[in-house]
N, C-alpha and C positions, 0 to 999 in steps of 0.2 A: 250277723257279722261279728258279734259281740264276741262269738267263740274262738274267731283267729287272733284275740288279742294274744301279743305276746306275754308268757307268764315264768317263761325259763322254756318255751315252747309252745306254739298255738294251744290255747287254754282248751279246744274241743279233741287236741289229740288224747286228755288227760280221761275227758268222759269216753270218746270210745273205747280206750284200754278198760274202763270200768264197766262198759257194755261187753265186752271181749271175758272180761274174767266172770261177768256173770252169768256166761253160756250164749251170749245174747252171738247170732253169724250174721244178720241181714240188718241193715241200718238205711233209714231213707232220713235225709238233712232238707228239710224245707228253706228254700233258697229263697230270696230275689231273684228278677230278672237280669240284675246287675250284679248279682255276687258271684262272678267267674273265678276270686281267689279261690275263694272253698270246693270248687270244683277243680281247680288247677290244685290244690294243694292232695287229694285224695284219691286222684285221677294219676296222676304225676308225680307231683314231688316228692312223697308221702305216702305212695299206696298200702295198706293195710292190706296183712295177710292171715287176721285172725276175725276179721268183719270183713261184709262185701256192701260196702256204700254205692246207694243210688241218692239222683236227686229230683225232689217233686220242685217244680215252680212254682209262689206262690206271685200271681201277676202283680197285684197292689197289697200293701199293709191293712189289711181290712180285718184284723181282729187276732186273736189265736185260734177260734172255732175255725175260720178261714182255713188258716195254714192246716189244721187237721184235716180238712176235705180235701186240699189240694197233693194229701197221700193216699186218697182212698183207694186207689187204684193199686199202688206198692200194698198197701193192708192184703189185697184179693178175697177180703170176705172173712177174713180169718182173726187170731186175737193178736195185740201188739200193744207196745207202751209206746208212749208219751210224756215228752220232759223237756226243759228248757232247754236249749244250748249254753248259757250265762249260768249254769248251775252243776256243779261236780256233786252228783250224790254216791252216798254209801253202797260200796260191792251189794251189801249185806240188803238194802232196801232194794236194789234194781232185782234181785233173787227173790225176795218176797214177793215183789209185784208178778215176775216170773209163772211164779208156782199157783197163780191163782187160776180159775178154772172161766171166770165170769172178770162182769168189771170191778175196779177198786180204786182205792186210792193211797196212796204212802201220807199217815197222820205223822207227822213229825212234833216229837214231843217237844214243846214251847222251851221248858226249862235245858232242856239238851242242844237244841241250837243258840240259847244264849252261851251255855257254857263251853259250846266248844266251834261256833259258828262266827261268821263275823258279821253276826245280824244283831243289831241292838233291839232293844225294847218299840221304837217309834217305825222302824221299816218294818217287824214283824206283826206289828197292828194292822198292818197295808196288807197281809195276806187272809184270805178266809179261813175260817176255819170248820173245820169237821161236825157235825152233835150228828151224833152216833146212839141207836140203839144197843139195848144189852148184848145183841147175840152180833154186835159188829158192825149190822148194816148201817146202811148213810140214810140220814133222813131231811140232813139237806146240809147246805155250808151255808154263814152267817160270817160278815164282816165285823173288825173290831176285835178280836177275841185277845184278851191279856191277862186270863188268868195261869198259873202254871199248870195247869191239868190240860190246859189245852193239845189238839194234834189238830198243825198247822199244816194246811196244805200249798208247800211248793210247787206242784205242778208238775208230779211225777205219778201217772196215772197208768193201768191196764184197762184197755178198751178193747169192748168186740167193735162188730157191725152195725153195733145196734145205735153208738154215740153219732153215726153219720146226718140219719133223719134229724137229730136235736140240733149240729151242728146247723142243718139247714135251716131250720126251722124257727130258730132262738131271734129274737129280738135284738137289733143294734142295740149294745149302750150309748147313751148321751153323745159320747165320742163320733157316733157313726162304727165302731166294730162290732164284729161281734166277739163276744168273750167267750172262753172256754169252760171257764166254771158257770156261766149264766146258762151251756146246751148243758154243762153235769145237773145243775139242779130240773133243769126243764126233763133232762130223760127220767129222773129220779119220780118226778113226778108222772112220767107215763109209765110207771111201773119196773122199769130196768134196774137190776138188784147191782147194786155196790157196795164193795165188804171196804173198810177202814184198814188198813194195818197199821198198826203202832211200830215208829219205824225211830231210832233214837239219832240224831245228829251225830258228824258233822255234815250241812250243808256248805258249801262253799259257793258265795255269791258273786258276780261279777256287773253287778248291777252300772256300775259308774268308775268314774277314772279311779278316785280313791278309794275301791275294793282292790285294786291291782296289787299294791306291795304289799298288801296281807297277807293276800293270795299267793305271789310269787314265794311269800318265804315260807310260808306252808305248803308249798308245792316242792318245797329244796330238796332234791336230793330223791324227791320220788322216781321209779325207775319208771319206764312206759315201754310196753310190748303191741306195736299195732298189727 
Protein backbone atom coordinates (compact mmCIF):
# COMPACT_ATOMS: atom_id res chain seq x y z
CA UNK A 1 0.00 0.00 0.00
CA UNK A 2 3.10 2.08 0.47
CA UNK A 3 2.85 2.53 -3.43
CA UNK A 4 -0.42 4.50 -3.57
CA UNK A 5 0.97 7.22 -1.38
CA UNK A 6 0.48 10.26 -2.79
CA UNK A 7 3.77 12.00 -4.32
CA UNK A 8 2.27 14.58 -7.12
CA UNK A 9 0.52 10.95 -8.04
CA UNK A 10 0.21 7.50 -6.53
CA UNK A 11 3.95 6.96 -5.99
CA UNK A 12 3.66 3.14 -7.99
CA UNK A 13 2.14 4.98 -11.05
CA UNK A 14 5.91 6.38 -11.20
CA UNK A 15 7.42 2.63 -11.20
CA UNK A 16 5.26 1.22 -13.60
CA UNK A 17 6.03 4.07 -16.35
CA UNK A 18 9.69 2.81 -15.37
CA UNK A 19 8.65 -0.76 -16.07
CA UNK A 20 6.84 0.49 -19.31
CA UNK A 21 9.88 2.25 -20.57
CA UNK A 22 11.96 -0.67 -19.88
CA UNK A 23 10.29 -2.99 -22.24
CA UNK A 24 8.69 -4.50 -19.22
CA UNK A 25 4.08 -5.40 -20.77
CA UNK A 26 3.06 -7.79 -18.10
CA UNK A 27 3.19 -6.59 -14.31
CA UNK A 28 1.48 -8.77 -11.39
CA UNK A 29 1.23 -6.31 -7.83
CA UNK A 30 1.22 -8.54 -4.83
CA UNK A 31 -1.80 -7.43 -2.89
CA UNK A 32 -3.43 -7.87 0.42
CA UNK A 33 -6.55 -9.17 0.81
CA UNK A 34 -7.69 -5.78 1.82
CA UNK A 35 -6.00 -3.66 -0.77
CA UNK A 36 -8.98 -3.11 -3.07
CA UNK A 37 -7.53 0.60 -3.72
CA UNK A 38 -4.63 -0.65 -5.88
CA UNK A 39 -6.91 -2.66 -7.71
CA UNK A 40 -9.63 -0.01 -8.11
CA UNK A 41 -6.88 2.30 -9.05
CA UNK A 42 -5.44 0.08 -12.19
CA UNK A 43 -8.58 -1.65 -12.98
CA UNK A 44 -10.40 1.77 -13.18
CA UNK A 45 -9.30 4.68 -12.49
CA UNK A 46 -5.95 4.55 -13.97
CA UNK A 47 -5.79 1.66 -16.41
CA UNK A 48 -2.49 1.43 -18.12
CA UNK A 49 -2.14 0.93 -21.61
CA UNK A 50 1.56 0.33 -22.02
CA UNK A 51 1.60 -2.56 -18.97
CA UNK A 52 -1.17 -5.12 -18.40
CA UNK A 53 -1.50 -5.49 -14.43
CA UNK A 54 -2.77 -8.53 -12.79
CA UNK A 55 -3.04 -9.26 -9.04
CA UNK A 56 -1.71 -12.16 -6.99
CA UNK A 57 -3.14 -12.27 -3.21
CA UNK A 58 -1.00 -12.52 -0.68
CA UNK A 59 -3.45 -13.86 2.34
CA UNK A 60 -1.37 -12.81 5.48
CA UNK A 61 2.10 -10.70 5.80
CA UNK A 62 4.17 -13.65 6.14
CA UNK A 63 7.58 -12.38 4.82
CA UNK A 64 8.63 -11.35 1.10
CA UNK A 65 9.56 -14.92 0.10
CA UNK A 66 5.75 -15.34 0.75
CA UNK A 67 4.65 -12.57 -1.40
CA UNK A 68 7.06 -14.06 -4.31
CA UNK A 69 5.18 -17.42 -4.22
CA UNK A 70 1.98 -16.12 -4.05
CA UNK A 71 2.99 -14.90 -8.05
CA UNK A 72 4.06 -18.17 -9.04
CA UNK A 73 1.43 -18.81 -11.06
CA UNK A 74 1.58 -15.17 -13.02
CA UNK A 75 5.58 -16.17 -13.32
CA UNK A 76 4.06 -19.62 -15.43
CA UNK A 77 7.44 -21.18 -15.28
CA UNK A 78 9.21 -18.50 -16.97
CA UNK A 79 11.97 -15.55 -15.99
CA UNK A 80 10.50 -12.23 -14.29
CA UNK A 81 11.84 -9.51 -11.87
CA UNK A 82 11.14 -8.57 -8.58
CA UNK A 83 11.16 -5.25 -6.71
CA UNK A 84 9.59 -3.30 -4.01
CA UNK A 85 6.69 -1.31 -4.58
CA UNK A 86 8.19 1.60 -1.86
CA UNK A 87 11.03 1.89 -4.37
CA UNK A 88 11.54 3.88 -7.85
CA UNK A 89 14.47 2.30 -9.59
CA UNK A 90 16.52 3.40 -12.64
CA UNK A 91 15.14 2.84 -16.35
CA UNK A 92 18.66 1.87 -16.86
CA UNK A 93 18.96 -1.02 -13.77
CA UNK A 94 15.25 -2.54 -14.55
CA UNK A 95 16.92 -3.19 -18.50
CA UNK A 96 19.91 -4.71 -16.98
CA UNK A 97 18.04 -7.08 -14.91
CA UNK A 98 16.01 -7.55 -18.32
CA UNK A 99 18.73 -8.62 -20.42
CA UNK A 100 19.85 -11.27 -18.16
CA UNK A 101 19.50 -14.87 -19.23
CA UNK A 102 19.60 -16.62 -15.47
CA UNK A 103 19.03 -15.07 -11.98
CA UNK A 104 20.80 -11.82 -10.74
CA UNK A 105 20.69 -9.15 -8.77
CA UNK A 106 20.91 -5.03 -9.24
CA UNK A 107 24.39 -4.38 -6.88
CA UNK A 108 23.71 -0.75 -6.35
CA UNK A 109 26.80 1.19 -5.75
CA UNK A 110 26.87 2.38 -1.97
CA UNK A 111 28.58 5.61 -2.76
CA UNK A 112 26.00 6.45 -5.69
CA UNK A 113 22.87 6.12 -3.62
CA UNK A 114 24.36 8.39 -1.05
CA UNK A 115 25.05 10.87 -3.50
CA UNK A 116 22.13 10.97 -5.24
CA UNK A 117 19.51 8.91 -3.16
CA UNK A 118 17.66 9.85 -0.14
CA UNK A 119 19.26 7.01 1.88
CA UNK A 120 21.69 7.98 4.41
CA UNK A 121 24.73 6.16 5.71
CA UNK A 122 22.56 4.34 8.96
CA UNK A 123 19.27 3.00 6.60
CA UNK A 124 21.73 1.80 4.03
CA UNK A 125 23.60 -0.38 6.72
CA UNK A 126 19.98 -2.10 7.10
CA UNK A 127 20.41 -3.51 3.57
CA UNK A 128 22.55 -6.69 2.61
CA UNK A 129 24.89 -6.48 0.64
CA UNK A 130 26.39 -8.46 -2.46
CA UNK A 131 30.35 -10.20 -2.12
CA UNK A 132 30.57 -11.27 -5.37
CA UNK A 133 33.14 -13.26 -7.32
CA UNK A 134 35.51 -12.09 -10.15
CA UNK A 135 33.60 -13.23 -13.12
CA UNK A 136 30.25 -11.59 -11.17
CA UNK A 137 28.67 -14.38 -9.64
CA UNK A 138 26.97 -13.98 -6.13
CA UNK A 139 28.51 -15.88 -3.50
CA UNK A 140 26.29 -14.81 -0.99
CA UNK A 141 24.83 -11.42 0.63
CA UNK A 142 26.12 -10.36 4.26
CA UNK A 143 24.43 -7.72 6.48
CA UNK A 144 26.12 -4.42 7.66
CA UNK A 145 28.08 -3.60 4.59
CA UNK A 146 29.52 0.46 4.70
CA UNK A 147 32.33 0.46 2.92
CA UNK A 148 32.19 2.53 -0.42
CA UNK A 149 32.86 -0.34 -2.74
CA UNK A 150 29.98 -1.83 -1.78
CA UNK A 151 26.72 -3.10 -4.25
CA UNK A 152 23.88 -2.78 -2.07
CA UNK A 153 21.00 -4.83 -2.62
CA UNK A 154 17.50 -3.00 -2.77
CA UNK A 155 15.53 -5.76 -3.75
CA UNK A 156 15.52 -5.57 -7.44
CA UNK A 157 16.15 -9.03 -8.54
CA UNK A 158 15.60 -11.37 -12.06
CA UNK A 159 14.35 -14.82 -11.12
CA UNK A 160 13.55 -18.05 -12.98
CA UNK A 161 11.79 -21.03 -11.45
CA UNK A 162 14.11 -22.14 -9.74
CA UNK A 163 13.75 -19.11 -6.59
CA UNK A 164 10.26 -20.92 -5.85
CA UNK A 165 11.58 -24.29 -4.04
CA UNK A 166 14.07 -21.73 -1.69
CA UNK A 167 11.18 -19.50 -1.34
CA UNK A 168 9.46 -22.57 0.14
CA UNK A 169 11.88 -24.00 1.79
CA UNK A 170 13.80 -21.07 3.62
CA UNK A 171 13.62 -20.81 7.36
CA UNK A 172 11.16 -18.04 9.18
CA UNK A 173 13.44 -15.26 10.61
CA UNK A 174 13.07 -14.41 14.29
CA UNK A 175 10.05 -12.49 13.14
CA UNK A 176 7.99 -15.49 12.09
CA UNK A 177 8.61 -14.35 7.96
CA UNK A 178 10.15 -15.66 5.64
CA UNK A 179 12.60 -13.32 3.97
CA UNK A 180 13.63 -12.85 0.54
CA UNK A 181 17.08 -12.52 0.59
CA UNK A 182 17.32 -15.52 3.26
CA UNK A 183 15.49 -18.11 -0.12
CA UNK A 184 18.51 -15.83 -2.38
CA UNK A 185 21.38 -17.14 -0.19
CA UNK A 186 19.67 -20.59 0.42
CA UNK A 187 19.17 -21.13 -3.51
CA UNK A 188 22.82 -19.77 -3.91
CA UNK A 189 23.80 -22.50 -1.95
CA UNK A 190 21.88 -25.37 -3.84
CA UNK A 191 23.81 -24.18 -6.63
CA UNK A 192 21.46 -21.81 -8.76
CA UNK A 193 24.00 -19.25 -10.43
CA UNK A 194 23.30 -15.31 -9.87
CA UNK A 195 25.33 -12.71 -11.72
CA UNK A 196 25.60 -9.18 -9.63
CA UNK A 197 25.00 -6.15 -11.94
CA UNK A 198 26.67 -3.09 -10.78
CA UNK A 199 23.81 -0.75 -11.28
CA UNK A 200 24.61 3.22 -10.12
CA UNK A 201 21.79 5.07 -8.16
CA UNK A 202 19.35 6.98 -7.90
CA UNK A 203 17.19 4.86 -5.76
CA UNK A 204 14.10 6.58 -4.52
CA UNK A 205 12.82 5.23 -1.19
CA UNK A 206 9.62 5.58 0.26
CA UNK A 207 10.35 3.80 3.36
CA UNK A 208 8.35 6.12 5.97
CA UNK A 209 6.33 9.37 6.13
CA UNK A 210 9.36 11.54 6.00
CA UNK A 211 10.81 10.18 2.68
CA UNK A 212 7.65 11.70 1.18
CA UNK A 213 8.57 15.43 0.43
CA UNK A 214 11.93 14.38 -0.90
CA UNK A 215 10.38 12.28 -2.97
CA UNK A 216 7.66 14.50 -4.00
CA UNK A 217 9.95 17.25 -5.09
CA UNK A 218 12.28 14.91 -6.94
CA UNK A 219 9.31 13.52 -8.57
CA UNK A 220 8.35 17.47 -9.77
CA UNK A 221 7.63 17.77 -12.87
CA UNK A 222 8.38 14.17 -13.98
CA UNK A 223 6.05 13.21 -16.98
CA UNK A 224 4.34 9.59 -16.58
CA UNK A 225 3.12 7.50 -19.58
CA UNK A 226 0.91 4.46 -18.19
Amino acid sequence: MKGMVPVGRPFLDYLLAALADAGCQEVCAVIGPDHGAVRDRYEREAVPVRVRVSFAVQPEPRGTADAVLSAETFASGGSFLVMNADDLYPVSALKALRALEGCGMAGFERASLLATSNLGPERLASFPVARAAEDGRLETLVDGGRADHDLVSMNLWAFTAAIFAACRDVAPAPNGERELPDAVRLAVTRGVPFTVVPCPGPVLDLTSRGDIAFVTERLRGVEVAL
